[in-house]
C-alpha positions as CSV (number, residue, x, y, z in Angstrom):
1,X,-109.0,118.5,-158.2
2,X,-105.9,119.0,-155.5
3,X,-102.5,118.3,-157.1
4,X,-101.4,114.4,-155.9
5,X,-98.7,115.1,-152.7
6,X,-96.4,112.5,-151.2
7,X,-95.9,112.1,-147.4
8,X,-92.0,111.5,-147.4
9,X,-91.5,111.8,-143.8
10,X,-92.3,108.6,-142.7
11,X,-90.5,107.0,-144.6
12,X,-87.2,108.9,-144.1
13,X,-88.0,108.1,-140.7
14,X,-88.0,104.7,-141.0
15,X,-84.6,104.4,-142.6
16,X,-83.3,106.5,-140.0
17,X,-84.5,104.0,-137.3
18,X,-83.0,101.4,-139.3
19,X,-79.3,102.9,-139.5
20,X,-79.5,103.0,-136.2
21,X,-80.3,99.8,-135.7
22,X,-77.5,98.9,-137.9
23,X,-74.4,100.8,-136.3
24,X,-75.8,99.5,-132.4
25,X,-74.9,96.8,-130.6
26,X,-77.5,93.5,-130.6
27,X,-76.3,91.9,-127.9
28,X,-74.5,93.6,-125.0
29,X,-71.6,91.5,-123.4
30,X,-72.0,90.1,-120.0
31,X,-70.0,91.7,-117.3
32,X,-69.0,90.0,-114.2
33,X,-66.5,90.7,-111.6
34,X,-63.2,89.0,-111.5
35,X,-61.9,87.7,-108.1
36,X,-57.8,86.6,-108.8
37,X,-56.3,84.1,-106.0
38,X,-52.5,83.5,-106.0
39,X,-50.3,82.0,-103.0
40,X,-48.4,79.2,-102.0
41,X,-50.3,75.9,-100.9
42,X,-52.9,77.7,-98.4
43,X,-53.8,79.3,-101.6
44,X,-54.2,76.0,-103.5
45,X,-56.0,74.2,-100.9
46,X,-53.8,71.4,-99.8
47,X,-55.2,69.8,-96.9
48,X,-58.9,71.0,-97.7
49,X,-60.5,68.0,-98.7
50,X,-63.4,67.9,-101.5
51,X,-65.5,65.7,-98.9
52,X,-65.6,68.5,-96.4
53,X,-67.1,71.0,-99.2
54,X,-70.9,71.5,-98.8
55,X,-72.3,71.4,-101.9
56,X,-74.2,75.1,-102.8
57,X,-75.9,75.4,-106.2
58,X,-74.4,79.3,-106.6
59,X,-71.1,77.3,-107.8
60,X,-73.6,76.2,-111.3
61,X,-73.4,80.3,-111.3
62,X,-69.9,81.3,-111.2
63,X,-67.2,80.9,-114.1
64,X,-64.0,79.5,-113.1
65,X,-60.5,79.5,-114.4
66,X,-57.7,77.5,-112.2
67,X,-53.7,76.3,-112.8
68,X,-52.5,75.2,-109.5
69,X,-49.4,73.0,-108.6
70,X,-45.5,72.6,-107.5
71,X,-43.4,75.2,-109.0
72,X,-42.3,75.8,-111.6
73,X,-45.8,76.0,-113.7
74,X,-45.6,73.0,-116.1
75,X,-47.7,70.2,-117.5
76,X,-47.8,68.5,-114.3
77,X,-50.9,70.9,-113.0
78,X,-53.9,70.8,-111.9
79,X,-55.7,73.2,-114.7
80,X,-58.9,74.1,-116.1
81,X,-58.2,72.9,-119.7
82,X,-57.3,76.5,-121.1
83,X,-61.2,77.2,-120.7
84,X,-63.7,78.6,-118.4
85,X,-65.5,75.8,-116.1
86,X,-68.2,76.6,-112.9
87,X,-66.4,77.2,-109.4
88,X,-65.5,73.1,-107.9
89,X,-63.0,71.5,-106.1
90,X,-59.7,70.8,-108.2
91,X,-58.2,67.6,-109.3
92,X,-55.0,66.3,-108.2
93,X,-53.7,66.6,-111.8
94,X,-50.3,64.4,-112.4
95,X,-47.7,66.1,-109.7
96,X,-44.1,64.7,-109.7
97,X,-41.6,64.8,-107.2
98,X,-39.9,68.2,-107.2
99,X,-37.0,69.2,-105.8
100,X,-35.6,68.0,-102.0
101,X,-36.7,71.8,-101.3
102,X,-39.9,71.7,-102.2
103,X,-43.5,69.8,-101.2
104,X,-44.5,67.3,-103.1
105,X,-48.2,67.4,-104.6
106,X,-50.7,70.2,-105.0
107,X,-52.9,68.6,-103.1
108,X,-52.4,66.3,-100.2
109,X,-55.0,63.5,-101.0
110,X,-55.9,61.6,-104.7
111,X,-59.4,63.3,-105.0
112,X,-58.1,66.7,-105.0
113,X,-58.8,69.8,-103.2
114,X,-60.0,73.6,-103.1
115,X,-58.7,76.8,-101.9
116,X,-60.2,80.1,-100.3
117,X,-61.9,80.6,-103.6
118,X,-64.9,78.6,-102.8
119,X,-65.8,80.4,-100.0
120,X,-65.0,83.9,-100.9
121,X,-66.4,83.7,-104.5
122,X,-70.4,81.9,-102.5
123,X,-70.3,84.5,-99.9
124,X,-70.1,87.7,-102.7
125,X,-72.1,85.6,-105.2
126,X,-74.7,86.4,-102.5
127,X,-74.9,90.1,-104.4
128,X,-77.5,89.0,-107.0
129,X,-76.6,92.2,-108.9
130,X,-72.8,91.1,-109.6
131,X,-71.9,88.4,-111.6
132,X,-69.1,86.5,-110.2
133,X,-65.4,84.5,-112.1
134,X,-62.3,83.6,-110.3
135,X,-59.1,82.9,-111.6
136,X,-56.8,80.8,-109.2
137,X,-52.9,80.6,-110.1
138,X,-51.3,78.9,-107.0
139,X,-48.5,76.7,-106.3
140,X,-47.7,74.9,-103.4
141,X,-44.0,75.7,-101.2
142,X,-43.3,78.9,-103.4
143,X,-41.4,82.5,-102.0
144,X,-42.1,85.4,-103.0
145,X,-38.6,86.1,-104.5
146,X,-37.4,83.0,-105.3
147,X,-40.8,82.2,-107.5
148,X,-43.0,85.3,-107.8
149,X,-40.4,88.3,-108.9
150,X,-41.6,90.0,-111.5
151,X,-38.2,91.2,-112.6
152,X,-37.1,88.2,-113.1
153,X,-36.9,86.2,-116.4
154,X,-35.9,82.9,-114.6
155,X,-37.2,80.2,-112.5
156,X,-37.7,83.0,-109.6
157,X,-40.4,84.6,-111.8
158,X,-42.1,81.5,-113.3
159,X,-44.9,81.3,-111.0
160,X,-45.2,85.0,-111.5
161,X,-45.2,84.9,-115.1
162,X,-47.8,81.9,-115.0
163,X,-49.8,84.3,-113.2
164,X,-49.8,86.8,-115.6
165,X,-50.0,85.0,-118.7
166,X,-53.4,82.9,-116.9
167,X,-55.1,86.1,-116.4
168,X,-54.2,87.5,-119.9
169,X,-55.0,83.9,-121.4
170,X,-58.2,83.8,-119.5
171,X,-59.5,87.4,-120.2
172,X,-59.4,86.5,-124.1
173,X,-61.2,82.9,-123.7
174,X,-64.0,85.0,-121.9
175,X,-64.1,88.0,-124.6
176,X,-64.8,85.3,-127.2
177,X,-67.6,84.5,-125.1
178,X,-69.4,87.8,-125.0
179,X,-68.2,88.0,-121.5
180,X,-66.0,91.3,-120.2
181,X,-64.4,91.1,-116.5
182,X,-64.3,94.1,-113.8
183,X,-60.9,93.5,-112.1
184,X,-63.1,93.2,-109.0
185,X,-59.8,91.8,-106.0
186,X,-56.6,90.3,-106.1
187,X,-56.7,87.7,-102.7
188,X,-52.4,86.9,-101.9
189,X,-52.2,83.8,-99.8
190,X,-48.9,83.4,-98.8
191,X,-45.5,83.8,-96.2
192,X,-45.1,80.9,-95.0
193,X,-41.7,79.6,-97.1
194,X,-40.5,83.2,-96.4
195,X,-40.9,82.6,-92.3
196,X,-37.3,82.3,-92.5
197,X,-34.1,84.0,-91.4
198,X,-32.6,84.4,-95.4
199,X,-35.9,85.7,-96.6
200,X,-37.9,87.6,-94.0
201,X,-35.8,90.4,-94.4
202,X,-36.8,91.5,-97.7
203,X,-40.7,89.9,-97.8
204,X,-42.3,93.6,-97.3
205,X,-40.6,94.7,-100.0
206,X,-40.7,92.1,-102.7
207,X,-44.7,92.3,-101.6
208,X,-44.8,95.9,-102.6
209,X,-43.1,95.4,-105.5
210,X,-45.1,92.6,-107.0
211,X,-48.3,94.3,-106.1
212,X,-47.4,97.1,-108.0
213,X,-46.0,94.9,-111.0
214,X,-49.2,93.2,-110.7
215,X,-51.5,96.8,-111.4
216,X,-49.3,97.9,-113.7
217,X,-49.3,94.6,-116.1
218,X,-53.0,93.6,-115.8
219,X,-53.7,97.5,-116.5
220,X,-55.4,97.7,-113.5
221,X,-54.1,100.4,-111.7
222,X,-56.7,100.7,-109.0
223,X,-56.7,96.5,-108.2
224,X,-57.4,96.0,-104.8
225,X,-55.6,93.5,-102.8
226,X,-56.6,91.4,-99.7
227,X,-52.9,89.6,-97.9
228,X,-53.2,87.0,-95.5
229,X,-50.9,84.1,-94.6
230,X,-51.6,80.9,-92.2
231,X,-50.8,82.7,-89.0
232,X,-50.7,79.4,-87.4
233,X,-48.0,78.3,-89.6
234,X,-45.9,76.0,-87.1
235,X,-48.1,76.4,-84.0
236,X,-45.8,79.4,-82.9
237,X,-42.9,77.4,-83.3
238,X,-41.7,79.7,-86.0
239,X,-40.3,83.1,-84.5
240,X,-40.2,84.7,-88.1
241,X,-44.2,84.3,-88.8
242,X,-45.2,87.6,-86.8
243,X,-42.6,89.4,-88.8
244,X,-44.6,87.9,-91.6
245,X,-47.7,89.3,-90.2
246,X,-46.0,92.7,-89.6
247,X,-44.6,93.3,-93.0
248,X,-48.4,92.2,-94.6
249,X,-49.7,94.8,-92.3
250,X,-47.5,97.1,-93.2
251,X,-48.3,96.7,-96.8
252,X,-51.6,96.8,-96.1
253,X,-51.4,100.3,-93.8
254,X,-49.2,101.9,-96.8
255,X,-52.0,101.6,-98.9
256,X,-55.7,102.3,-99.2
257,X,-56.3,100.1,-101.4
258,X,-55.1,97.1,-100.1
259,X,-56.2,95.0,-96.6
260,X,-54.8,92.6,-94.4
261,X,-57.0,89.5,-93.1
262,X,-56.8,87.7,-90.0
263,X,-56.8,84.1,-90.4
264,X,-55.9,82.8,-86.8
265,X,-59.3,81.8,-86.1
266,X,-59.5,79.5,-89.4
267,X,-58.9,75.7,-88.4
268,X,-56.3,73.7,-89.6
269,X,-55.6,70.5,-90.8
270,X,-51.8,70.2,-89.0
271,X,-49.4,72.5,-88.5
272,X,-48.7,73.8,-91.7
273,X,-52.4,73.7,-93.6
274,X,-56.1,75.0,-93.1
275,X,-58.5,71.8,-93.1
276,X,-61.4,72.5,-95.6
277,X,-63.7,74.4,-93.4
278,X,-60.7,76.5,-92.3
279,X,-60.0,77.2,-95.8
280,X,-63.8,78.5,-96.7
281,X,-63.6,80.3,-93.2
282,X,-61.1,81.8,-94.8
283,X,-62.6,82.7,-98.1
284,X,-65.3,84.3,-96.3
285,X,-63.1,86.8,-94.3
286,X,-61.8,87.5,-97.6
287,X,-65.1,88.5,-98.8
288,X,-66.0,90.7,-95.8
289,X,-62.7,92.5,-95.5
290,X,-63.4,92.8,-99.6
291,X,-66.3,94.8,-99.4
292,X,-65.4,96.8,-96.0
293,X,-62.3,98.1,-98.3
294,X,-65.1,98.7,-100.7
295,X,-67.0,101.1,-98.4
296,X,-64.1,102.6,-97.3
297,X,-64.0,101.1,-93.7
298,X,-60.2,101.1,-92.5
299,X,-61.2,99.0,-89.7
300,X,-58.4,96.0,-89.5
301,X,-56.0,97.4,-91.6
């Protein structure tokens, strides 16, 4: 009679499959792109009206994180809640009078608005292998240096800071989630306060510099940028808006990995706003100069 043997091997197998089980992950986060939008009130949306947004399902499918209104950030905005929501038009929120130097309202009707995010965030949802989030921090009648300088610690760098702190805030709230973002585009929509003789001067430069500031505190080194401003700001009435052209172009050229975008053939709602199909005109020249600068086509530039 053979000697009784035990077949170990199995076994030890078995618990080896286990430990691994143990020390991977169950369930892989979800990763999505994240498209940033930041300006002044061409940005925000002011004249484009809700009622002139055609309704798309693809908005069910993209998260969306938003704190719009007059400068400086405050209570008074329209926001998300401090949570992610699906890409819509905005509420007014509760704006109050600001300053005799600055607009009044983030949006020019009761019912709200939306901004180039709604048609720059449908046209690249059209990938179905990217998931899509956009983060919009905009306030209406703001300058680059008097409201967006990341050196400062004052009011000229509130709207800045606001930007900052939304991304940061928002990145978290989507980590607790499961969700992780690709820094995907930053989208700059704004000039038109700095169309003037005081400010023009130094708007290619305080551009640079808050792009730069940007990479460096969102850890992003390699964020790409789309500018664009309402080149139709006045009707040509104001003689400083090419030189607001030029020094976005400039930025743009001094950098591969940033692109200016047209917008003179987006319509407008008066002389100082894009109507609503102007606005998602624009969002969708966003999103083709996006993935041009993606495939490393310099056209435009």
């Amino acid at each position: 009679m053979f000697p009784r043997t035990e077949v170990r091997a199995p076994a030890a197998w078995f618990r080896l499959v286990l430990c691994l089980f143990s020390i991977l992950p169950i369930d892989a986060a979800e990763v999505r792109d994240l498209l940033i939008v930041a300006g002044q009130s061409n940005a925000v949306g002011y004249d484009a009206k809700p009622s002139g947004l055609p309704e798309d399902l693809i908005d069910r499918q993209i998260l969306f994180w938003w704190r719009c209104g007059d400068p400086p950030p405050d209570k008074h905005d329209s926001i998300s809640g401090d949570k992610w929501m699906h890409l819509q038009a905005q509420p007014l929120g509760h704006p109050i009078k600001p300053r005799k130097d600055r607009q009044y309202g983030n949006f020019g009707q009761p019912e709200g608005g939306f901004g180039p995010e709604m048609g720059m965030a449908r046209a690249l949802a059209k990938d179905k292998g990217r998931k899509q989030a956009v983060l919009k921090a905009a306030f209406s009648g703001t300058g680059i240096r008097r409201d967006w300088d990341p050196g400062s610690d004052g009011d000229n760098g509130s709207c800045y800071r606001a930007l900052v702190s939304e991304v940061k805030s928002a990145i978290e709230a989507a980590k607790k989630k499961g969700i992780e973002f690709r820094l995907r585009a930053f989208t700059w929509v704004q000039g038109e306060s700095d169309a003037n003789q005081n400010d023009v001067e130094h708007y290619e430069k305080a551009l640079r510099d808050m792009l730069a500031a940007l990479r460096k505190d969102l850890g992003a080194p390699n964020l790409k940028s789309l500018l664009a401003v309402n080149t139709r700001f006045l009707e040509g009435q104001n003689k400083f808006m090419p030189r607001i052209v030029a020094a976005q172009k400039s930025v743009a050229a001094g950098d591969p990995l940033v692109a200016y975008v047209d917008t003179s053939k987006c319509t407008i709602a008066n002389r100082v706003h894009f109507d609503a199909a102007g606005t998602l005109e624009a969002g969708r020249l966003f999103a083709e100069q996006l993935l041009k600068l993606e495939n490393g086509d310099q056209s435009g530039r």
